[in-house]
N, C-alpha and C positions, 0 to 999 in steps of 0.2 A: 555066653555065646554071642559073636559079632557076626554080620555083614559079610558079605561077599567080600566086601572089598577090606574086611579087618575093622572097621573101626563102625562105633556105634552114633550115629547120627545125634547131634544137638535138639535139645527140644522147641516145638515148636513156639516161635516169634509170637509173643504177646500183641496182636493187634486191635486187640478191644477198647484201649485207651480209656479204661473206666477204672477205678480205686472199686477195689472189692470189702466193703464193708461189713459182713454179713458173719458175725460169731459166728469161730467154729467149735463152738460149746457143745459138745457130745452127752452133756448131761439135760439143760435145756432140750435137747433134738430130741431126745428120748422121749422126756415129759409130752412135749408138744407133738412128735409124730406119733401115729397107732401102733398098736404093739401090732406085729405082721399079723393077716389073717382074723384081728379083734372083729371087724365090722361083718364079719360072714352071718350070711342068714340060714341057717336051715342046714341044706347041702349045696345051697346057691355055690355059683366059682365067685371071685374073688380078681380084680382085675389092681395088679399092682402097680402102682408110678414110680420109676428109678430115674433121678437126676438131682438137677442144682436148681440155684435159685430161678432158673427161667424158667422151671417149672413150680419149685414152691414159693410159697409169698413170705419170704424173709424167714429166719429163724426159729419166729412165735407162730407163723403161717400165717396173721392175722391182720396183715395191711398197713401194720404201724410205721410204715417207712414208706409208704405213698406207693411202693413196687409189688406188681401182683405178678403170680406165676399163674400159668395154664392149667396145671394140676388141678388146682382150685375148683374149674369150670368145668371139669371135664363129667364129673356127676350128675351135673344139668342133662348131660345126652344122652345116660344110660337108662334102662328101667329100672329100677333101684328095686321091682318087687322079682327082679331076676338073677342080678347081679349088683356086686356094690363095687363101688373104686376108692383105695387107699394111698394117699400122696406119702408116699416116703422119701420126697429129695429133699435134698437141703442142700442151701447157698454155701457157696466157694466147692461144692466136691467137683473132685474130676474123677476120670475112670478108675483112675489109682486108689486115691484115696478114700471112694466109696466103695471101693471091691476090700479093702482092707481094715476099715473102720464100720461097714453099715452092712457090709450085704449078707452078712452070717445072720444079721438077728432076721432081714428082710424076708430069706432063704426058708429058715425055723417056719415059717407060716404058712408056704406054699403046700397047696395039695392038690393033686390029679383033677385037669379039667380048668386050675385057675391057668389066668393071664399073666404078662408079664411085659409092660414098656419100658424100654432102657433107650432114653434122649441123652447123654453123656458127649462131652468132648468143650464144651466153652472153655474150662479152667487146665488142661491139657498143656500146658503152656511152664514159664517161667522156668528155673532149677530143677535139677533133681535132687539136691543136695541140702537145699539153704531154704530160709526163709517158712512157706508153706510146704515146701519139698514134696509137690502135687504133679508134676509133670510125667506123662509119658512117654517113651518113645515115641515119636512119628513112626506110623505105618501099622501096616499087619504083619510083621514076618516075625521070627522065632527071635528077634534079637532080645538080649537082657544086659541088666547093669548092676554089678553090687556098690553101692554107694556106700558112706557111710552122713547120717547127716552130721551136719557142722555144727549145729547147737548144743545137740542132744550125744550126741555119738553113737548115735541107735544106728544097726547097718541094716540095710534093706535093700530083697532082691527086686529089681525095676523093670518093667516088662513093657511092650510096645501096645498101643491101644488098642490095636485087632484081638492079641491074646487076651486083654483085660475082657474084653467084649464074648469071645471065646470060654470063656472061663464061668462068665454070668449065663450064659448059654446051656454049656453044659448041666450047671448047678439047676435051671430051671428042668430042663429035660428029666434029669434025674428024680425030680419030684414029682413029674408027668404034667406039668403046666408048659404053658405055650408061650415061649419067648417072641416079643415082636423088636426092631430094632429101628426108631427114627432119627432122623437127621435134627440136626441142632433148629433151634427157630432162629430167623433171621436177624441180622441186627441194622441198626437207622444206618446202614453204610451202601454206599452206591459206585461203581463201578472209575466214573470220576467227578467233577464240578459240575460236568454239564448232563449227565447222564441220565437218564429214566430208567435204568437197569439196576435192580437190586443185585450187591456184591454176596454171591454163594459158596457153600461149602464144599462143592460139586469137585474139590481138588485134593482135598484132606476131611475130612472127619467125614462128610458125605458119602464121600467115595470109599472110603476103609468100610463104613458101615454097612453101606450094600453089598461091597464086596464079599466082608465076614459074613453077612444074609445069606449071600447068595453061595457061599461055601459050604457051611450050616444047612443049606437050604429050608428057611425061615422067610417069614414076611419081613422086611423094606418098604417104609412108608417115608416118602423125602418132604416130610415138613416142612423144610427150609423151603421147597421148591410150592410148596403149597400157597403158604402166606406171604411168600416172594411174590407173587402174581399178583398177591392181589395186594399189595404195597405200592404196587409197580401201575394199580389203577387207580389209588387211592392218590398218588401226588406225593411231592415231597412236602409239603408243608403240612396236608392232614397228617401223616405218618410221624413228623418231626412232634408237631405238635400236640398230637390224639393217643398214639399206638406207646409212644415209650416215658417214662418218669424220670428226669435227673437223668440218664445218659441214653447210651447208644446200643444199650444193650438191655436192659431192665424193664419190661414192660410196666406201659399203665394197666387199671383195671380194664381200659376199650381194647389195650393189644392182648390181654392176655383173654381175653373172650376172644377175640379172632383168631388167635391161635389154639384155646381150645374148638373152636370149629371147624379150624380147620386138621385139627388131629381126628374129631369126627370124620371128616369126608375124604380122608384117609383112609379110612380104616374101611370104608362105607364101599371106595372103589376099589381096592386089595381084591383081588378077584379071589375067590375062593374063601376071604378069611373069615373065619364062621364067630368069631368075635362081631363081626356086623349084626347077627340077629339078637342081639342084649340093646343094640342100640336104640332109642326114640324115633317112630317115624320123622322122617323132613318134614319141618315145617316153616314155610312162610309168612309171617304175621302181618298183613297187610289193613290198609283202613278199611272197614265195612263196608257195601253199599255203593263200592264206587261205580256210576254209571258214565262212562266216557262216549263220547259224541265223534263216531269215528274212528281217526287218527289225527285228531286235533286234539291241543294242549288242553290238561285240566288246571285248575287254578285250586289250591291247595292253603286254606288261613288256617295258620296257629297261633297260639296266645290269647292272651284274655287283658282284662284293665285289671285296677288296681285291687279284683278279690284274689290274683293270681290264676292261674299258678304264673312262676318261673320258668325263665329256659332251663334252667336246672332242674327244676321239676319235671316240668314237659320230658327231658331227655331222660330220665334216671326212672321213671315210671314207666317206661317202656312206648309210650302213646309217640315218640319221635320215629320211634323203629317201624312204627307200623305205615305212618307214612313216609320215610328212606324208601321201603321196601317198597311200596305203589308208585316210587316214582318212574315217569320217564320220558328220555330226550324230550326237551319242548315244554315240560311241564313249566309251572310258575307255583313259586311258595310266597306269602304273601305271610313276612314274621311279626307277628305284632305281639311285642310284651313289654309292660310300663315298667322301666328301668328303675321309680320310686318303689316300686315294690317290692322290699328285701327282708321279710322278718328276720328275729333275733333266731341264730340257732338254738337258743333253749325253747324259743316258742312254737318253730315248724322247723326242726331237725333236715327237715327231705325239700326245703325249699330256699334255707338260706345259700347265699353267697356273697363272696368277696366284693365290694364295691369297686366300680373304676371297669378298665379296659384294656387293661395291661394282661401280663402273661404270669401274674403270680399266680400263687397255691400255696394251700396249706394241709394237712392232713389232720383233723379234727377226730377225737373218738364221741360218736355222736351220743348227745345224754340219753335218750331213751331205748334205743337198741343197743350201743354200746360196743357198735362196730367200730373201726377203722372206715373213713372216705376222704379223699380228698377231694378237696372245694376250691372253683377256681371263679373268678371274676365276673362278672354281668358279661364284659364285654369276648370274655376265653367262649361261652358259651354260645353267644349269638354268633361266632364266629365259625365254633363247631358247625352248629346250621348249614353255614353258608357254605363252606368246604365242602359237606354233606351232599347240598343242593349240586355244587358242580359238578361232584365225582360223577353222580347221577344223571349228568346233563341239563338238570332242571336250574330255572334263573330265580334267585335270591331277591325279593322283593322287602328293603326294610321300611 
C-alpha cells in the first residue's frame, strides 16, 4: 500500500552525524538484558523500557564505552517495594527492528496492571534495504514496502513508524498493561551557531508520537521538550561538555541522570497517570542548616587540603549536589582543592583523577567495585564547578 500520491516516501535523513558502534549481537542482548517480567516481585506491576542505546548503556549495559543510557536511572525513582523497572533497549534498534527482533520475547512477560515505555525513533533513518536495513517509513499513515534486502536477500514487509508504534500498542493492550509513548531525548544540536534554542523533534518522531498517543488515546510524555529546557538553562558549553560522551547524541553518565529525571517528572505531570503513585516522593537534597541573612548572598567553601577529598570526590559522592541545589542568584562558592592531591586509583578508586586541565578522559573498570567510570582531569572537574556555579547564578571563587 502507497500514498495518496502513489509513491512511498524515502527514509528519513540521517542527521545525527555519529558512527553507531554498538553490536547488534542478539545473543549478548539476551544474556545481558532480563528475561521479560524476571524482576517482578510478588504480584507487584512490572514497568518495562523499550528503546536504544539513549536509553540503554551500550550492549553489556554496563558503562564500558564511557555512554550511559537513562534506562539505567530510572530505578532510582521508583519504590522498588512496589514496582520494579526492566531496561530492555538496546543500542542501534529503531522501531523496525526492535518490533521484529526484541518485542515478541519483551511481550512473553507483560501481565495485567504492568507498564510500558516505548522512546523509539533515533535510528529510523538510513536504507530500507542495505546495510542495517533499520529504517522506517516517515509518518503514521497505512503506507508499506516489500523490500528485499541486498545482502541477505531476506524480503521484508516495511511499515511506517506510527504503525510500528500502533502495533507495540496494541500488543501491550492485549495483555492488559499500559502502554506510555515518549519522545526521543534530545541531542547537543541547536537550532543554529548562534542560538540558545535546543533543535527538537516536535516535526517528526515527536510529532508522530503524540499523534499515535493521541489516537490510541494513551499518555504522551515529550521528553525531548523536557530536558530541552533545561539544556537550554544549562548553556552550551555545560551541556557540550557535562550532558553527552564522544558525540552528539550519547549521553554521559550526568546526561543520562538528567534525563532519567526528567522522564520522572514526566510522568509526575501526566495528569491522570496513575504510574505516578509507584514513584519516590520529590526530593531536594540541599546543604543542612543553611541560615541566610535576608536576601543577601551566602558564601559557600568547598574542598579540603591535602587529606582530600577531590573535586572528583566532592562531585561523585553526591555532597556537590547538595550544594548546586542551595544555590542562589548572588551567592559565592569559594573552591578550594589542592591539585597535588591525586591518589593512585588502586589506592582511592572514588578519588583518583587524570592530571593536567585539559578535556581528556578515560573509562577505567574500577578495581574494587568493578564498575565501569569514566575519569576526567583535575582541571574537567573544577571546571564542572564553575559552569555549575553560573548556571546557578552564583560567582566562582578559585
Amino acid at each position: 500500500m502507497v500514498n495518496a500520491s502513489g509513491v512511498v516516501p524515502g527514509p528519513v535523513k540521517d542527521v545525527n552525524g555519529v558512527v553507531d558502534n554498538t553490536p547488534d549481537s542478539l545473543d549478548v542482548a539476551r544474556m545481558a538484558r532480563p528475561v521479560a517480567g524476571s524482576t517482578r516481585v510478588g504480584d507487584n506491576p512490572v514497568l518495562f523500557l523499550v528503546g536504544n542505546s539513549t536509553m540503554r548503556t551500550g550492549t553489556l549495559g554496563n558503562g564500558n564505552s564511557g555512554q550511559w543510557g537513562w534506562g539505567y536511572f530510572m530505578p532510582d525513582h521508583f519504590d522498588r517495594s512496589k514496582i520494579t523497572v526492566e531496561n530492555h533497549a538496546l543500542g542501534g534498534m529503531s522501531s523496525r527492528t526492535f518490533y521484529n527482533k526484541l518485542w515478541a520475547d519483551v511481550v512473553k512477560g507483560i501481565r495485567p496492571g504492568d507498564w510500558v515505555i516505548i522512546e523509539l525513533g533515533h535510528n529510523d533513518n538510513g536504507p530500507y534495504d542495505s546495510g542495517r536495513a533499520r529504517a522506517s517509513i516517515p509518518g503514521i499513515g497505512n503506507d508499506s514496502l516489500c523490500v528485499t534486502i541486498q545482502e541477505t536477500g531476506v524480503q521484508e514487509k516495511v511499515y511506517t513508524f506510527g504503525e510500528y508504534m500502533r502495533r507495540m500498542i496494541g500488543d501491550v493492550k492485549s495483555r492488559g498493561g499500559n502502554p506510555i509513548l515518549f519522545s526521543l531525548t534530545p541531542r547537543n544540536a541547536w537550532d543554529d551557531a548562534d542560538s540558545t534554542v535546543i533543535t527538537r523533534v516536535n516535526g517528526t518522531y515527536g510529532l508522530w508520537s503524540s499523534q499515535v498517543a493521541e489516537a490510541e488515546q494513551i499518555p504522551f510524555i515529550d521528553l525531548n521538550d523536557i530536558t530541552a529546557v533545561k539544556y537550554e538553562r544549562f548553556g552550551k558549553e555545560k551541556v557540550k561538555s557535562q550532558m553527552f560522551y564522544r558525540d552528539r547524541i550519547h549521553t554521559s553518565e550526568y546526561g543520562a541522570r538528567i534525563n532519567a529525571e526528567s522522564a520522572a517528572e514526566g510522568i509526575r505531570a501526566c495528569k491522570g497517570l496513575a504510574l505516578a503513585q509507584y514513584l519516590l516522593p520529590e526530593r531536594v537534597d540541599t546543604v543542612p542548616g543553611i541560615v541566610r541573612a535576608g536576601d543577601g548572598p551566602t558564601v559557600f567553601v568547598v574542598g579540603r587540603g591535602a587529606d582530600g577529598p577531590t573535586p572528583r570526590a566532592f562531585i561523585e559522592s553526591g555532597k556537590w549536589e547538595r550544594v548546586y541545589n542551595s544555590l542562589r542568584p548572588g551567592d559565592k562558592v569559594c573552591i578550594r582543592f589542592d591539585e597535588a592531591y591525586n591518589p593512585d586509583i588502586d589506592t582511592d578508586e572514588n578519588s583518583f583523577m587524570l592530571p593536567g586541565h585539559g578535556d581528556e578522559s578515560k573509562v577505567y573498570k574500577l578495581p574494587r567495585s568493578g564498575r565501569y567510570r569514566v575519569v576526567y582531569t583535575y582541571g574537567w572537574y573544577i571546571r564542572k564547578l564553575v559552569q555549575d556555579c553560573a548556571e546557578r547564578g552564583a560567582e566562582a571563587d578559585l
